[in-house]
KOLLOBA-228511 format. One line per 5 residues: number of its first residue (from 1); their letters; for each residue x negated, y negated, z of N, C-alpha, C, O. Coordinates in steps of 0.001 Angstrom, whole numbers, plus 500000, padded with zeros to 6 digits. Example, Ala and Ser with C-alpha at 12.3 -4.5 7.8 and 13.67 -1.06 7.14 Angstrom:
2
1	as	486810:505690:507800:487700:504500:507800:486800:503300:507800:485764:503319:508465  487150:502250:507080:486330:501060:507140:487100:499970:507870:486591:498862:508039
% end
This chain:
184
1	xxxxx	769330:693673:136633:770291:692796:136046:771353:692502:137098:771792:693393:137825  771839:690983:137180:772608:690639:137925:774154:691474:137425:774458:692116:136420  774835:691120:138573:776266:691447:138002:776843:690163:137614:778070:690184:137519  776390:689287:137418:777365:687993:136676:776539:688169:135273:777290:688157:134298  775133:688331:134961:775250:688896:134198:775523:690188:133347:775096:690159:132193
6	xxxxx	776002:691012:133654:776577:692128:133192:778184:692135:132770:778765:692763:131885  778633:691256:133685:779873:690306:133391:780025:690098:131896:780727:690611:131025  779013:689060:131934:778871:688193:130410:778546:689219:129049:779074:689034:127953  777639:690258:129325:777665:690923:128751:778742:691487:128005:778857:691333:126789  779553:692154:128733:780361:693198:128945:781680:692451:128015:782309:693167:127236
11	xxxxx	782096:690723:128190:782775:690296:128018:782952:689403:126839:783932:688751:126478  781207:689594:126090:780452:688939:125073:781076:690292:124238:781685:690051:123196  780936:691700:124676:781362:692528:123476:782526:692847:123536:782933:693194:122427  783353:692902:124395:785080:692408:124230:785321:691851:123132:785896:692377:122178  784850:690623:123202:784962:689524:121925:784705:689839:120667:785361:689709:119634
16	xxxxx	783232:690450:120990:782707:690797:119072:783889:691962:118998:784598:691838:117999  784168:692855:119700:784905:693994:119212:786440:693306:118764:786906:693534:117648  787041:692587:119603:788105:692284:119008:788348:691458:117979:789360:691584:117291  787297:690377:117735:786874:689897:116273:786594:690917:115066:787162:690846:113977  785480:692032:115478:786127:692683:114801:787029:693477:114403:787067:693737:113200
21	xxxxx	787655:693863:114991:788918:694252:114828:790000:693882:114227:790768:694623:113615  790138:692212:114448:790863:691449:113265:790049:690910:111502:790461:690540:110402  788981:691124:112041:788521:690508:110709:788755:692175:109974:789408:692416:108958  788234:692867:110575:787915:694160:109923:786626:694182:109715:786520:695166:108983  785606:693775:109860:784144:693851:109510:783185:693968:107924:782139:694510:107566
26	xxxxx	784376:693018:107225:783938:693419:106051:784545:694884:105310:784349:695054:104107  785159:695734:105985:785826:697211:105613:787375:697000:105481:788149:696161:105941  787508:698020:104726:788829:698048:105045:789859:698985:105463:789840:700187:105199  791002:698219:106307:791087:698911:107333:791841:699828:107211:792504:700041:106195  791852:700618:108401:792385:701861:108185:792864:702125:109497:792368:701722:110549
31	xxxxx	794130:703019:109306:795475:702996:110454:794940:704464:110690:794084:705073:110047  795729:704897:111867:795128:706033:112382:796025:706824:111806:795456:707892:111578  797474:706872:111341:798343:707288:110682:797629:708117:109213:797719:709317:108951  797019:707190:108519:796260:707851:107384:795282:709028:107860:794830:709893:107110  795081:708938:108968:793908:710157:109267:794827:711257:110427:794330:712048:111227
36	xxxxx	796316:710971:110177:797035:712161:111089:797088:713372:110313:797100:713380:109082  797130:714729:111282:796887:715894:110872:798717:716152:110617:799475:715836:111534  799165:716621:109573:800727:716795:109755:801210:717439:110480:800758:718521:110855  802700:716703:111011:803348:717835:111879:803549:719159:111922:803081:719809:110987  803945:719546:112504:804560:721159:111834:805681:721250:110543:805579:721917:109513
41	xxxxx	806607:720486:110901:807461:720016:110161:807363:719466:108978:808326:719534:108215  805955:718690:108525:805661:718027:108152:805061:719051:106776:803869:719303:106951  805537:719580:105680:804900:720067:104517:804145:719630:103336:804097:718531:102783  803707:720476:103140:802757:719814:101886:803286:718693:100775:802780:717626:100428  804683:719462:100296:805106:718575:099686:806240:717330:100219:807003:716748:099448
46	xxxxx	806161:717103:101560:806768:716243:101762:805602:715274:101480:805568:714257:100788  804577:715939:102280:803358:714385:102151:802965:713814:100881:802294:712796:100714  803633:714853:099693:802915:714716:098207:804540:713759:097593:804608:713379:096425  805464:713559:098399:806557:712796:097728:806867:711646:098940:807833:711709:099700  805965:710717:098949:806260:710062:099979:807093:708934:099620:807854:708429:100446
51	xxxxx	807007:708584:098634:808109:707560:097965:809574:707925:098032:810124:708648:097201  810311:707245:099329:811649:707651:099247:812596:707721:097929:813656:708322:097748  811707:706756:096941:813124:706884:095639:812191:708879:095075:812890:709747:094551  811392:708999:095228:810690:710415:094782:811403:711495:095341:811790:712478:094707  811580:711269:096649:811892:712073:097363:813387:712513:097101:813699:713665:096798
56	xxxxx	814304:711437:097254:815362:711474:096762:815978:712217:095651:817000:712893:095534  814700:711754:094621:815381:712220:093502:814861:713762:093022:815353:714359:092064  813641:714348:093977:813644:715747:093956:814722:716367:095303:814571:717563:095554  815448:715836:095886:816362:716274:096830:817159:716573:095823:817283:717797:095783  817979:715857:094687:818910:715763:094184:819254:716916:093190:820253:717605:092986
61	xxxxx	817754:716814:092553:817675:717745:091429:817435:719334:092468:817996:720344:092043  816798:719412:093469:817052:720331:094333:818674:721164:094131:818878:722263:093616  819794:720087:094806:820540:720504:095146:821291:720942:094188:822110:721829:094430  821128:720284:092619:821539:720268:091466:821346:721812:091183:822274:722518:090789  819957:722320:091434:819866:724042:090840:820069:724718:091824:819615:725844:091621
66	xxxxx	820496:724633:092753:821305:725392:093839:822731:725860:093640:823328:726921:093825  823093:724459:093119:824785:725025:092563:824577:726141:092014:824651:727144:092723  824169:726309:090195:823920:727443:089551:823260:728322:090070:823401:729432:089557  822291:728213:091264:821189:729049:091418:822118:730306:092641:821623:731383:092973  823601:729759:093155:824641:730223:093455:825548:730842:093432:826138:731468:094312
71	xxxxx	825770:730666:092108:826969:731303:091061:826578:733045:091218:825612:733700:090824  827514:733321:091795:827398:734750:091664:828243:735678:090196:829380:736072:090457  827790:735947:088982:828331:735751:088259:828706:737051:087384:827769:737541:086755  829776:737573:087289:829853:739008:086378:830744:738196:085051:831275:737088:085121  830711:739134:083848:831510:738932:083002:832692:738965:082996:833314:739075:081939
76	xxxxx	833419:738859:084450:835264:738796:084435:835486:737801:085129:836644:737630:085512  834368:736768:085531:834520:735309:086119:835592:734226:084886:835604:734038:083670  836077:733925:085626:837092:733216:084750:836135:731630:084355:835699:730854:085206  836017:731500:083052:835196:730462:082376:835786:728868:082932:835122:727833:082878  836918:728969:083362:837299:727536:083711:836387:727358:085101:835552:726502:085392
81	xxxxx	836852:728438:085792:837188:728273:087424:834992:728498:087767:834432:728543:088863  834495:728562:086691:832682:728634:086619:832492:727311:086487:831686:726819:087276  832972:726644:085764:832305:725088:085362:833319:724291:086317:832823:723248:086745  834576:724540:086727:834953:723335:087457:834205:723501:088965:834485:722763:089910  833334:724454:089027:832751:724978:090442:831395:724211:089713:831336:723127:090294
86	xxxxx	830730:724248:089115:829581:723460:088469:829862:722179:088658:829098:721468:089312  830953:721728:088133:830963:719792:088129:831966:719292:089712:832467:718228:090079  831912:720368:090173:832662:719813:091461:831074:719868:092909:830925:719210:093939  830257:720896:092304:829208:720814:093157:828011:719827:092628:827047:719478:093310  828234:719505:091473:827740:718110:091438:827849:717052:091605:826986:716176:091662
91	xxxxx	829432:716976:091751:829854:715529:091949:829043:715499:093846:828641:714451:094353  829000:716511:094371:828705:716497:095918:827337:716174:096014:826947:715661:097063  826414:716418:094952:825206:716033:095016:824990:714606:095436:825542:713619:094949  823801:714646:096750:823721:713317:096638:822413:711550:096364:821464:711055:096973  823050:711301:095360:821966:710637:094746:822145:708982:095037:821940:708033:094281
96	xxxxx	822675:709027:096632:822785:707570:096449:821562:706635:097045:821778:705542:097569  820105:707275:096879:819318:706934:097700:818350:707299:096315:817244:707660:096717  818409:707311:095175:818207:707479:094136:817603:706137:093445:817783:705019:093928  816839:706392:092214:816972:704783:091477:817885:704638:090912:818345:705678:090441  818668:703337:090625:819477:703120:089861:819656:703958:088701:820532:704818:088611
101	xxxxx	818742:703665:087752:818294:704045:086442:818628:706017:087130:819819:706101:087429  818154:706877:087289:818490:708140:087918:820145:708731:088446:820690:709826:088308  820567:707529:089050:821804:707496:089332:822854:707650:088162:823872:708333:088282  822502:706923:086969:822891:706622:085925:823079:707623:085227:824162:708040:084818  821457:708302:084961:821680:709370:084714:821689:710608:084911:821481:711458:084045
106	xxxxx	821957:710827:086190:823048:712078:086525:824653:711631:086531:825495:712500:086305  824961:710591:086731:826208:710458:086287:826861:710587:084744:828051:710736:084467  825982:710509:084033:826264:710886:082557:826055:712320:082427:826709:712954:081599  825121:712931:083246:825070:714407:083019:826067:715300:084059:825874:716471:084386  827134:714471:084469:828200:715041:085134:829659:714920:084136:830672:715618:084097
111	xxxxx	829272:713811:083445:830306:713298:082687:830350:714659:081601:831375:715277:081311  829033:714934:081113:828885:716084:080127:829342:717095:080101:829812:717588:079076  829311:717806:081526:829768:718803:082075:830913:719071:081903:831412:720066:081378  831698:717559:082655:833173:717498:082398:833792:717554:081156:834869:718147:081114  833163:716861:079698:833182:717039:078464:832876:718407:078905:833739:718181:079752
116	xxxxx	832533:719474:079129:832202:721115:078669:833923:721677:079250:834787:722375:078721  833851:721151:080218:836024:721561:081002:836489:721278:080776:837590:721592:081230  836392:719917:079399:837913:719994:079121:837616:720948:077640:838549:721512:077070  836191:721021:077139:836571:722376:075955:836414:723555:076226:836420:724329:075269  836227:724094:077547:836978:725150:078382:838480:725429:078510:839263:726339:078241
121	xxxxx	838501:724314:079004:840326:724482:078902:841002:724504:077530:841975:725241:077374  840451:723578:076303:841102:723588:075338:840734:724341:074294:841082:723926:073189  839817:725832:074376:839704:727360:073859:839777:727901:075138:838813:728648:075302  840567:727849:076212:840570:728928:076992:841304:730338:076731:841132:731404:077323  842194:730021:075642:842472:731205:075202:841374:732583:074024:841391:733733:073586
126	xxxxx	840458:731106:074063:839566:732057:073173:838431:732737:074020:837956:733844:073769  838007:731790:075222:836858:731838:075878:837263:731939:077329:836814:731160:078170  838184:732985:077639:839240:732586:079149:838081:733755:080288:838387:733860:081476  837256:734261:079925:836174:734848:080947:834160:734746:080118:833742:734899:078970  833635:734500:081136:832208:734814:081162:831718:735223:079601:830956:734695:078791
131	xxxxx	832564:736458:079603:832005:737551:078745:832365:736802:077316:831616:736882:076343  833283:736256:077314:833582:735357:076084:832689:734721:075750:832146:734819:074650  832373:733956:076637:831601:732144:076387:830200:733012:076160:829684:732631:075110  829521:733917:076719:828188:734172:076469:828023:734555:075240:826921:734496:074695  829425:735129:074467:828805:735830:073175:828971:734529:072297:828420:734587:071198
136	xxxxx	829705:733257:072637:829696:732274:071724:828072:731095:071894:827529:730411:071026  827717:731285:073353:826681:730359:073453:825589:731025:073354:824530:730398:073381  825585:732603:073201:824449:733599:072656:824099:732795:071113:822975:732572:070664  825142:732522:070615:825136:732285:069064:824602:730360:069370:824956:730012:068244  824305:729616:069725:824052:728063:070024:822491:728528:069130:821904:729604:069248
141	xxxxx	822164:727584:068418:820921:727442:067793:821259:727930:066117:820303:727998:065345  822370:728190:065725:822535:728849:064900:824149:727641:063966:824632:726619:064451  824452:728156:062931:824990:727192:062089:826491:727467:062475:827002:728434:061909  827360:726675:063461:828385:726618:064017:829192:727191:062866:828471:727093:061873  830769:727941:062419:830921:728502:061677:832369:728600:062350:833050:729203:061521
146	xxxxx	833055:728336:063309:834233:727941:063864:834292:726780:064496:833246:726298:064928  835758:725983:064703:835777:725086:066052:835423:724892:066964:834863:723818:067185  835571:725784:067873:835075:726529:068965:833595:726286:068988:833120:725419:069721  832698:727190:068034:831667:727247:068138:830674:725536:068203:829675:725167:068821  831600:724890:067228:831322:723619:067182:831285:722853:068202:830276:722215:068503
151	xxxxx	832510:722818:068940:832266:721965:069869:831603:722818:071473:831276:722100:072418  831493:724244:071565:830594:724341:072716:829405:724139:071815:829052:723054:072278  828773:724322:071129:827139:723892:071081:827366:722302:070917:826461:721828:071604  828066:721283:070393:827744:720289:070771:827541:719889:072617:826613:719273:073140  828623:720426:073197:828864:720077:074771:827336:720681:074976:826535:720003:075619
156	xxxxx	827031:721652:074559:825984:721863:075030:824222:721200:075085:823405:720882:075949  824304:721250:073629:823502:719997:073160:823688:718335:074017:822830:717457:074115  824461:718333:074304:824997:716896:075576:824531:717399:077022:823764:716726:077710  825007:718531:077400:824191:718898:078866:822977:718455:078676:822407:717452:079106  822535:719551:077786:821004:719365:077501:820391:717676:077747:819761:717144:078661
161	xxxxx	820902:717224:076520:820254:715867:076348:820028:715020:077445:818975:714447:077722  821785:714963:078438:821407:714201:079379:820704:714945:080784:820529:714221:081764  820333:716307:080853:819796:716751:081837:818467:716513:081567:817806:716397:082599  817667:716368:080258:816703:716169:079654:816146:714542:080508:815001:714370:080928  817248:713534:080596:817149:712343:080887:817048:712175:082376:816548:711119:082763
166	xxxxx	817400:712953:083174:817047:713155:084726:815914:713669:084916:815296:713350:085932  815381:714547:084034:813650:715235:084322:812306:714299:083633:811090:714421:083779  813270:713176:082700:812335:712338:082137:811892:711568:083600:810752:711734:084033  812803:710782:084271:813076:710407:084849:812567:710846:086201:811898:710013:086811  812742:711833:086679:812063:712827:087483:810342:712413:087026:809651:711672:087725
171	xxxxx	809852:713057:085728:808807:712984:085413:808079:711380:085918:806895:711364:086253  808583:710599:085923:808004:708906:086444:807447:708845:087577:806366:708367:087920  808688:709639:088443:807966:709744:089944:807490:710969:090174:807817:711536:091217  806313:711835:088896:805582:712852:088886:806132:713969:090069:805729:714320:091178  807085:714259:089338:807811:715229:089560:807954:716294:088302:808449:716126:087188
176	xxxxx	807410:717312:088831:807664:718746:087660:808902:719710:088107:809194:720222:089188  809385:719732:087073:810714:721066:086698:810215:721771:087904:810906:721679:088919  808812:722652:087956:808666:723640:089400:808935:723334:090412:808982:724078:091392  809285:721582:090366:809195:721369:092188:810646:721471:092463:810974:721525:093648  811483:721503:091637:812751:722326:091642:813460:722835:091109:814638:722496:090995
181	xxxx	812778:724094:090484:813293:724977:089683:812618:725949:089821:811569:726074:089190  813153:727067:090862:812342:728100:091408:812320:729044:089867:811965:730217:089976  812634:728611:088693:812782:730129:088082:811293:729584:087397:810484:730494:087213  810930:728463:087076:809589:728082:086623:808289:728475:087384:807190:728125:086953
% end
């Protein structure tokens, strides 16, 4: 074989290859990215939350059970100075990379909180340490029977509800309570 033809050859499959290459050959295509082995850095569940609003919003709820998961807590902790440390490390949480709709509601489930400090402050003479508030929210599930009792199981029933509305929410972008909530 000549070398002018080997030329032609050589320069005939240049062509088919880069034709195919744009057409794709009938397949479809595939980036070399999809077939990378992960970094080191790179964890299981980062690759399993690749949707930045996902990601985000298990960062958030992350940082959310960290506060409590923090609290170093005996029964002579003063009941104010527990929850304004709760809604002050939430307000720091950050969800601005969040969905709207998520944003929303953790901001209502901060608002709740704050509804729980100001009926902290206004039975703090009844409920002024730890040891207080546990024997009143020991009793939550049960037929309120003072003021007091009334309005912490409502505040509470409101945490609930709207923390309920961040894990719904969570749940969309298939996210489970375990992926941040080490006690699950």
């Amino acid at each position: 074989m000549k070398k002018h033809e080997l030329i032609k050859i050589v320069a005939s499959l240049v062509v088919l290859l880069c034709l195919a290459t744009l057409t794709g050959c009938g397949h479809e295509s595939v980036s070399l990215a999809d077939n990378a082995v992960p970094g080191k850095d790179e964890t299981k569940e980062s690759l399993k939350y690749r949707s930045p609003e996902a990601a985000a919003i298990l960062n958030a709820l992350k940082e959310d059970n960290h506060i409590v998961s923090n609290l170093n807590l005996t029964e002579d902790v003063k009941t104010q100075a527990m929850v304004e440390y709760i809604v002050g490390g939430m307000k720091r949480v950050d969800v601005s990379e969040c969905p709207l709709k998520f944003r929303k509601a953790y901001s209502d489930h901060i608002a709740a909180w704050q509804r729980v400090l100001r009926t902290v402050h206004d039975f703090s003479h009844e409920i002024p340490t730890l040891r207080e508030w546990n024997k009143v929210s020991a009793l939550h599930g049960t037929e309120p029977r003072t003021d007091l009792e009334r309005e912490v199981f409502a505040k509470f029933d409101d945490v609930h509800s709207t923390f309920d509305v961040c894990t719904s929410i969570a749940a969309d972008y298939d996210i489970k309570r375990s992926d941040y909530d080490s006690k699950d």
